[in-house]
N, C-alpha and C positions, 0 to 999 in steps of 0.2 A: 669531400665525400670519403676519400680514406682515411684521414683521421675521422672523422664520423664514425664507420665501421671499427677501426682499431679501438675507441672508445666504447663502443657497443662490446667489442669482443671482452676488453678487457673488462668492464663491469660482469658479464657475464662470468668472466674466467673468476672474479673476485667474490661473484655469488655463490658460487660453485665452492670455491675454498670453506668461507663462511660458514654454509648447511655443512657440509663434510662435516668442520668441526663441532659444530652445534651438535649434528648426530652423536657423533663421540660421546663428546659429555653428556646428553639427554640420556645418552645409550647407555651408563656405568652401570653396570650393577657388580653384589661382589653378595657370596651365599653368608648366610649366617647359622649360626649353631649354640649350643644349650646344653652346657654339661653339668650335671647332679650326680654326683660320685661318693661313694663311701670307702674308705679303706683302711686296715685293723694290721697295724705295722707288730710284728716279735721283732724287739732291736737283740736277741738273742741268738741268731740265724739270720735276721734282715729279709725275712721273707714276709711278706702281706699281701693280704688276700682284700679286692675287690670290686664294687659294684658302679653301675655305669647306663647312666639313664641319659641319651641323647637325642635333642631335638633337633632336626637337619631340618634349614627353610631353601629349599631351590628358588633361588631368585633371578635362576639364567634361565636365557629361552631354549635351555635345551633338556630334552627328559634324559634322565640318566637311569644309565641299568647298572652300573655297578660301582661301589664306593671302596676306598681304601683306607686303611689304618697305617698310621707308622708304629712300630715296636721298638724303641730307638734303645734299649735294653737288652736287645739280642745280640748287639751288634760285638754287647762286652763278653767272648765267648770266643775259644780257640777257634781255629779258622774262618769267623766271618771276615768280609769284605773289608771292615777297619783294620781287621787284625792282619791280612794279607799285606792289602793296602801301604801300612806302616813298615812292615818288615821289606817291602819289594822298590819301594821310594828310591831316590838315590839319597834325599837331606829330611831321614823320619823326623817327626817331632818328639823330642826327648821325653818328652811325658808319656807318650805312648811306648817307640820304639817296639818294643818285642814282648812289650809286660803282658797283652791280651793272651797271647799266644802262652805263658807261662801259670794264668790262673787256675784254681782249682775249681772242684764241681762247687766246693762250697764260697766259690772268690768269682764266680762268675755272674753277667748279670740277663738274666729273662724276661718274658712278658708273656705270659701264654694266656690266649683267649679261649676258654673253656665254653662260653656259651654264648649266642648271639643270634638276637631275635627282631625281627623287624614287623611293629605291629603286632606283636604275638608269635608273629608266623619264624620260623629256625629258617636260620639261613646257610649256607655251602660257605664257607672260607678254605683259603688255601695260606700258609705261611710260607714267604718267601724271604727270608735272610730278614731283613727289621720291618719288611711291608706285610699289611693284614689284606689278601686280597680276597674280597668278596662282591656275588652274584648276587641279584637283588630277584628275589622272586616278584615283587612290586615295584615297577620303574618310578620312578619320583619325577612325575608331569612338574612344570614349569609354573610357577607360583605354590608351590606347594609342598606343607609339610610332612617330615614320617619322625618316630619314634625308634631309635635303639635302646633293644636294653641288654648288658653285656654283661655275665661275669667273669673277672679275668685273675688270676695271681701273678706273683712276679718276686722277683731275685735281686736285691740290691749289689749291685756289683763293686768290690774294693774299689777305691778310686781311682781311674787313670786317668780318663777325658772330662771335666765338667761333672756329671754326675758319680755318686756313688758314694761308699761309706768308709768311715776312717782314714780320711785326707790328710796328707804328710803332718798338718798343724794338730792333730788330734780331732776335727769334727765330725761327728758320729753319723747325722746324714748329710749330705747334699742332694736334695730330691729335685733333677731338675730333669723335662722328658723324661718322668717314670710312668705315665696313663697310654691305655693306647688313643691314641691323636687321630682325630679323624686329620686326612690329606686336604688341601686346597684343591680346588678348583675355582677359574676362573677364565678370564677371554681366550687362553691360550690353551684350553685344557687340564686336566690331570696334574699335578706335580706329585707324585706316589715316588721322591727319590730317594734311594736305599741311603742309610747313614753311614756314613766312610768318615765323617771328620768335621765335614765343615758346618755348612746354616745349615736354616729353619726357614720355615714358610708355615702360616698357622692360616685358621677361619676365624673372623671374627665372632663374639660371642659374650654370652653372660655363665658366668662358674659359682655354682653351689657343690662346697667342698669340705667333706667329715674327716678328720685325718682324727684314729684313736691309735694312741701309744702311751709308754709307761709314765707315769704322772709327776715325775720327777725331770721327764724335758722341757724345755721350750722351744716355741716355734717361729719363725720369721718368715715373709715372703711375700706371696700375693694376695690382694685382698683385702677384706676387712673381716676383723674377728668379727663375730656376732653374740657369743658370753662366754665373755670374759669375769665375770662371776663365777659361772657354772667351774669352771675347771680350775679352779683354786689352786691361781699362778701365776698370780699376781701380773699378768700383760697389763693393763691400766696402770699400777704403780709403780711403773719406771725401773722395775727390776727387782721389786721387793715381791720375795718369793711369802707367796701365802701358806700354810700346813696343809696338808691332805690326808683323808685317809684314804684314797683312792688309790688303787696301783694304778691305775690306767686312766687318763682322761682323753675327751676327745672334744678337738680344736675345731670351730664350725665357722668358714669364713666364706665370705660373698665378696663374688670380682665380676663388676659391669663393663661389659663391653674393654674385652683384652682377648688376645689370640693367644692365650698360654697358662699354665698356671706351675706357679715354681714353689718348692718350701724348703726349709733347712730347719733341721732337731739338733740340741746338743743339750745334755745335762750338765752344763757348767755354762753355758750362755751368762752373759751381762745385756742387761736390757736399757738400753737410754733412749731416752725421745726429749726432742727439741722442736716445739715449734716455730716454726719459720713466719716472716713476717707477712706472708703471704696466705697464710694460715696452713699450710700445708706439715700435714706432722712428720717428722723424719725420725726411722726409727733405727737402732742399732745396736746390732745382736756380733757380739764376740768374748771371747775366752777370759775366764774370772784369771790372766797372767800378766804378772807386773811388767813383764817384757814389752807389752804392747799397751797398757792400759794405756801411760801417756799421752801416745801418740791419739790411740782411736776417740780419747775425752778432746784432744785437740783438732781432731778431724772434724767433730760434731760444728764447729764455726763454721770451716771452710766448705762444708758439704751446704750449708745455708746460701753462703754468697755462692758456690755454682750453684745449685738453682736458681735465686737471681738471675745470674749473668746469661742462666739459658732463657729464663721468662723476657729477659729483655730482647736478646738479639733472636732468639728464634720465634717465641709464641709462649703463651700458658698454662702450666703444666695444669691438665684436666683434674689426675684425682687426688683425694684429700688426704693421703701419704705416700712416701715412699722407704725401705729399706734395704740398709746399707748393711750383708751381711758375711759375716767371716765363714770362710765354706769354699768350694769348689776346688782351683789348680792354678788359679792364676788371677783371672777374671774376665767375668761373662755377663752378658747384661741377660734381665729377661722384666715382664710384666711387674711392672710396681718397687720392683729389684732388683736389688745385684750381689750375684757370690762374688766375694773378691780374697785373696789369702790375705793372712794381716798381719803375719809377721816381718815387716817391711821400715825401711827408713821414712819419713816421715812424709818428704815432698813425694816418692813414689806410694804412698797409701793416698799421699790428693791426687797425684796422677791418675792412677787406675780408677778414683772414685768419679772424676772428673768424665775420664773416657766412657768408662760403664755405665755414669749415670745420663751422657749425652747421646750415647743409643736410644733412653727411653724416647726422645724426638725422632733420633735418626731411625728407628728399629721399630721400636713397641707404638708408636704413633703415627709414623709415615712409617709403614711396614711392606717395604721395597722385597719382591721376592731374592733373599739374600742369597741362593745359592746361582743365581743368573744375574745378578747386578751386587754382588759385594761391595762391588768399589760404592755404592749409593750411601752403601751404612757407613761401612769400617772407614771410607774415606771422608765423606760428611762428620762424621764424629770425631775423625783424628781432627781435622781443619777446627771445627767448633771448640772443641777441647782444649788443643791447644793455643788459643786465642785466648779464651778463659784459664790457663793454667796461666799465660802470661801474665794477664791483669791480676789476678789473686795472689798472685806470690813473687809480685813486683816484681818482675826479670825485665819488664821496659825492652821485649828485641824488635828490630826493625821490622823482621818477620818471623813473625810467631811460629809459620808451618818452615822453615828454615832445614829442620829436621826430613823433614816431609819430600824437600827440593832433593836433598841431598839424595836419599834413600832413590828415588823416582832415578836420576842423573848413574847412579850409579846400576839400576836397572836395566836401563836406556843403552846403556853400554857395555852389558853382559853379554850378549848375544844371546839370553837364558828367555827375553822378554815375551809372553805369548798377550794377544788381545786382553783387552779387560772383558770382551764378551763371552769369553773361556766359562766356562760354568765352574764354578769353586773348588769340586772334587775332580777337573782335571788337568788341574794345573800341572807341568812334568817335576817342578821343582815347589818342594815348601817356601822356600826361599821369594822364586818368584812372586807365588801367591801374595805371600807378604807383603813384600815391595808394592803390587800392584792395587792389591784391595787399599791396604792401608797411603802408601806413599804417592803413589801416584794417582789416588782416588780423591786423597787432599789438594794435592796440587791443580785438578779439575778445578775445584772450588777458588784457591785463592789464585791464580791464573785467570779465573772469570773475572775477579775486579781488575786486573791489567787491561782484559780486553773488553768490558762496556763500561769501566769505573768500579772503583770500590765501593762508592757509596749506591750504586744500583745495585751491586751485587749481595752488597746487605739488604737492601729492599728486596729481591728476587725470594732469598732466605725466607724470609716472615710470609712474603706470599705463600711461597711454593707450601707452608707449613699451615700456614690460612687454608687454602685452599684443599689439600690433601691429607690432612690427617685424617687418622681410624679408616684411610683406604689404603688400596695397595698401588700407590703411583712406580710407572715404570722410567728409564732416562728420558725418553721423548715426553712426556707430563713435565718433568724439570726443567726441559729447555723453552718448551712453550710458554712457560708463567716467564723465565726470561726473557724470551720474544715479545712478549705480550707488552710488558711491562716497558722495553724500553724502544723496541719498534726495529731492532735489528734480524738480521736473519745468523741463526745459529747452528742451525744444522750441519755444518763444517765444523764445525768445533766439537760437537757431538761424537758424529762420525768419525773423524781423524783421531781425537785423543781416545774413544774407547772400543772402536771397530778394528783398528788398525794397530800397528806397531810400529807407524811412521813415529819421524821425529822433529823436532824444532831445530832449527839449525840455520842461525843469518850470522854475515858475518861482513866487515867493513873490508870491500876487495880495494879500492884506491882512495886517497886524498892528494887532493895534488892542484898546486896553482893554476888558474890559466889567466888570459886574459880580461875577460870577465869579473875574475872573484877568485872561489875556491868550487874545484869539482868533487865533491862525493859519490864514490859508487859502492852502493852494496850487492850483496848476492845473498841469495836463496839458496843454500847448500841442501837443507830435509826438505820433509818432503808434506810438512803438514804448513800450512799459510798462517800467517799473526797478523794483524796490524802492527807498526813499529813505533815504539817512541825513541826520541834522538835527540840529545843532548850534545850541544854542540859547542866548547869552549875556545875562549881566542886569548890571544896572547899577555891583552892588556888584563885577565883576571874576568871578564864580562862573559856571559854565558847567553844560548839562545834553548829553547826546547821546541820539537818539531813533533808532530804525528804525522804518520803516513797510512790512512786509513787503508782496511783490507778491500778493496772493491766489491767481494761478493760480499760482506756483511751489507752493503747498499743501506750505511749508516756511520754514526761516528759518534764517538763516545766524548762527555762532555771532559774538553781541555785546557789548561791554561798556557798557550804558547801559540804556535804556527801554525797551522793544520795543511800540507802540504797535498798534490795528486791523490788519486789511489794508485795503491801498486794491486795490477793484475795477477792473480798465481800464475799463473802460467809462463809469466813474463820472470825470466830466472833472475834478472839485475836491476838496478830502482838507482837514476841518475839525480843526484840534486845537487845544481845549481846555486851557489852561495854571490850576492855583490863583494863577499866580505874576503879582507885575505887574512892572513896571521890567523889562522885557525891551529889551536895548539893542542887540541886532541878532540874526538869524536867518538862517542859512546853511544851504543844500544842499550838500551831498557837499563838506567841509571836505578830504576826501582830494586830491580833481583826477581822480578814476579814473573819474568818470560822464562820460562823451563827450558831454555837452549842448552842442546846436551855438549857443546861445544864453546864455552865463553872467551875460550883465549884468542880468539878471531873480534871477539865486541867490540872491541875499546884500540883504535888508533891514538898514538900521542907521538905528536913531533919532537924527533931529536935534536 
C-alpha cells in the first residue's frame, strides 16, 4: 500500500515536471522586427542623414505602452557614461582610457532622432544618455503589428571602441551600432541598457539597407548586395574596380532574419572572395598594403577550414556568405561579419579570425542576451575557437583551452573574482570581466566533458545549436539539452560555477598501508562538488583508474575503469579501500579538465 502511493506520488510528481516543461517550450515566443533604412553618408565631416521604416510584430502576451531605442553613438561624447565609466575604473581599457573625454565637437560621435511617428500618429521621446525613450500613444496589443517611421541624423565618431572613423590602420568607416536599434524585449522584460562598453542584445528580423556614399568606396558587411551593376564597383569581380562617372553611389543590400546590421567603407579596400566547399562565399575586404597582403591572401585558406571545423562540431552555417573585414580596434564579431585590425602576425590574423568568426554560432545564431550571460558567447567561442585553432595549425595540445585553465585558476585566486551572473557593465575590474567572460566561461564548457564525458559534451554542443539557434537561449536552456541528452542532473554545476564564486578544490589527505591493502583518503577543501577520477599507480609500473561518481548527478558518465560509491557533498572525506599494497603514487584528474584551483594537494607519490 505505501509503495503503491509513493508510486502514485511520484508519477504524479513526474507529470508535473513534464507539462511544466512542455509549457516552457510551447510557451517561446521572442518579438520580431523589419527595418528599411536609407542613409546618405559626407565622408567629408562623417556626418549622414537618415530614414527609418520599422515594422515591430508583438508576439508576447503582453501589450506594451512603451518602446525603446538604443543610440549607441552618444555614448562617444565627453561626459557620457562610457566616458565616465573608463576614466573612474581602477584597470581602463587602453583603447578607451580618457580619449572620449578628449574629442572635439567635430571628433565626437551622435545619433539624434528628429522625427518619429507611429502609424502616422508623432510620438513624445525623451533622450537619455544612448537610450531613445518613448511613449506610445497606441499600445501594441499582443499578436499585433505597428509601423515606425523615423528620421534621424548622426555623427561618426573618431575611433575608439568598435565603431567609428579613421582607425589607427587607416580605415575610413567602421559602421558598426550606427542606426537607432530598437531594444529587446522578451520573458524578462525590457533590456533599454545604457552603452558603457560592453554587449548587445538585438530583435530578430529582416534588414533592407541604402547606404549612399562617394563612389570611389567600397563596402563590406552585412547582407547581400542586391546591384552590384548598378554601382559600378566592381563587388562581383573579385576586386576589379569598374570606372564611374558617379561621385556618389548607393550600395542596396538585404539581410534575412539577423538581429544587426554592420558595414565598413574604405577607398583603398582589396576585394577577395573564395568560395568554400560548402558553397558558402567568403569575402574579404582590406588595405591595397604589401605589409599585410601576404598574410590576408593566406588567411583566405584558413578562414575555409574554420568554417568547416565550425560546420562540423557545431552545426551549419545558414547564410550564403560571410566577411572577414579590416576595420574596427581589435575585433568584434557581428551579423555575417567581422571587423578585425589586420596588421597582425600571421597565426594572430587566424586567431582573431577564428574567435570572431565563432561568435557568428556563439552570438549571431544562438544570440544569448550578452550583457547578463557573457560567459555564454565570449566563453563558448574561446573553447570552440581554440579547439579549431589547434587542429588548423597543428599545435596537436593535450588541451586546447589550456589557456583558458590558466587564465580562470589565476582568477580563482585573486580575490578580484565576482559571479559570472554580474551583468557585463558591472564588473569592478576589466580584468576580472575578462578572465570570467572569456576564461572561465571556456572552462564551463571543456570541464563538462570531465564531468558527463567528452564525447557527450560534443553531442550536447550540436544539440544545444540544433535546438536553439535564431533564439535567444538563456544558461538553464544549455544545461537542459545536457540533461536531456544524457540523463544526469546538472543543475549544480550550473549553479556553483556561475552563480557563485565558490571553488573546486580536492585534494589527496592520506595514503597509507593497512592490513587490508592500501587506504586512501581524500578531502573536499571548495566548496563546489565534482565527480572524481583517480588514477591509481603501484610499484610494479601497472596502473588502475577509478570514478567516484557525484551522488547528486544521480548518474555516471560513461568510463573505462572502476566506478567506485558516490561521494555525498556534504560528506567532506571519501574513504577507498584498496586489496592492493605498493601503491606508488595516486593522482586526481590525470586528464587536467578539473579546474582545482589548488593542484599541488592532487597527486601523492611515495618516497
Amino acid at each position: 500500500m505505501i509503495r503503491t502511493l509513493k508510486s502514485a506520488l511520484f508519477l504524479i510528481c513526474l507529470c508535473s515536471v513534464t507539462v511544466s516543461v512542455a509549457q516552457r517550450q510551447n510557451g517561446y515566443w521572442q518579438q520580431h522586427v523589419d527595418y528599411t533604412m536609407e542613409i546618405d553618408m559626407n565622408v567629408k565631416n562623417f556626418n549622414y542623414t537618415g530614414k527609418q521604416t520599422l515594422v515591430y510584430t508583438n508576439n508576447s502576451p503582453d501589450t506594451l505602452d512603451r518602446v525603446y531605442y538604443h543610440l549607441y553613438f552618444n555614448a562617444f561624447q565627453p561626459g557620457s557614461e562610457m566616458d565616465v565609466r573608463s576614466r573612474t575604473i581602477a584597470d581602463a581599457d587602453p583603447r578607451v582610457g580618457d580619449r572620449i573625454n578628449k574629442l572635439t565637437k567635430e571628433e565626437i560621435g551622435f545619433l539624434n532622432v528628429n522625427k518619429l511617428t507611429q502609424d502616422g500618429k508623432s510620438l513624445k521621446t525623451n533622450v537619455a544618455g544612448t537610450v531613445l525613450e518613448v511613449r506610445l500613444t497606441e499600445p501594441i496589443a499582443p499578436g499585433t503589428s505597428t509601423t515606425f517611421n523615423m528620421d534621424f541624423n548622426g555623427q561618426v565618431p573618431l575611433q575608439v571602441r568598435r565603431s567609428g572613423r579613421d582607425n589607427k590602420e587607416g580605415i575610413s568607416l567602421s559602421m558598426t551600432q550606427w542606426y537607432p536599434k530598437l531594444a529587446e524585449y522578451d520573458f524578462e522584460g525590457w533590456h533599454a541598457d545604457p552603452y558603457i562598453g560592453r554587449e548587445f542584445h538585438g530583435v530578430w528580423g529582416d534588414f533592407d539597407v541604402k547606404i549612399t556614399l562617394d563612389s570611389n568606396y567600397t563596402i563590406g558587411g552585412t547582407g547581400y548586395l542586391q546591384n552590384p551593376n548598378e554601382i559600378g564597383h566592381g563587388y562581383e569581380d573579385n576586386g576589379i574596380k569598374v570606372s564611374s562617372d558617379k561621385k556618389k553611389n548607393t550600395w542596396h543590400f538585404k539581410a534575412p532574419k539577423v538581429h544587426d546590421f554592420t558595414w565598413a567603407a574604405d577607398p583603398d579596400y582589396i576585394h577577395d572572395r573564395v568560395t568554400a566547399k560548402d558553397g558558402t562565399e567568403l569575402h574579404f575586404f582590406y588595405q591595397d598594403d604589401a605589409k599585410i597582403k601576404e598574410n590576408w591572401k593566406n588567411l583566405q585558406p584558413k578562414t575555409e577550414e574554420i568554417l568547416a571545423y565550425f560546420n562540423e562540431h557545431i552545426g551549419q552555417y545558414p547564410y550564403k556568405q560571410y566577411s572577414v573585414i579590416q576595420g574596427g580596434d581589435g575585433g568584434m564579431e557581428y551579423a555575417m561579419c567581422t571587423l578585425i585590425t589586420g596588421d597582425r602576425k600571421f597565426e594572430s590574423l587566424v586567431g582573431v579570425t577564428a574567435h570572431e568568426m565563432a561568435h557568428t554560432w556563439f552570438q549571431f545564431l544562438l544570440a544569448t542576451n550578452e550583457g547578463k550571460h557573457e560567459w555564454m558567447d565570449e566563453g563558448f567561442t574561446s573553447y570552440i575557437s581554440s579547439h579549431a585553432m589547434d587542429e588548423i595549425m597543428g599545435t596537436n595540445k593535450a588541451n586546447p583551452a589550456d589557456g583558458s585553465y590558466r587564465g580562470y585558476t589565476f582568477l580563482a585566486n585573486s580575490g578580484k573574482e565576482q559571479p559570472q551572473s554580474t551583468h557585463a557593465d558591472r564588473y569592478e575590474f576589466n580584468q576580472a570581466y575578462g578572465l570570467s567572460a572569456y576564461s572561465k566561461g571556456a572552462v564551463f564548457l571543456a570541464q563538462l566533458g570531465y564531468v558527463i564525458g567528452e564525447e557527450n559534451r560534443d553531442d550536447v554542443i550540436k544539440k544545444y545549436y540544433d535546438q536553439w539557434k535564431f533564439k535567444h537561449p538563456t544558461p538553464t536552456d544549455f544545461i537542459r539539452v545536457a540533461e536531456k541528452h544524457t540523463g544526469a542532473e546538472l543543475d549544480w554545476y550550473l549553479m556553483d560555477w556561475t552563480q557563485t564564486t565558490n571553488k573546486i578544490d580536492y585534494a589527496i589527505d592520506t595514503v597509507q598501508e593497512i592490513k587490508e591493502g592500501t587506504k586512501i583518503v581524500l578531502k573536499r577543501k571548495g566548496l563546489v562538488p565534482m565527480p572524481i577520477d583517480l588514477k591509481v599507480t603501484f610499484t610494479d609500473g601497472s596502473s588502475k583508474m577509478m570514478l567516484i561518481p557525484l551522488q547528486m548527478m544521480r548518474w555516471e558518465k560513461p568510463f573505462d575503469g572502476r566506478v567506485l560509491n558516490d561521494w555525498a557533498w556534504a560528506m567532506p572525506t571519501y574513504d577507498i579501500i584498496l586489496k592492493e599494497k605498493n601503491v606508488q603514487q595516486v593522482e586526481i584528474d590525470p586528464s587536467g579538465l578539473l579546474a582545482d584551483v589548488n593542484k599541488e594537494d592532487n597527486t601523492y607519490t611515495k618516497e
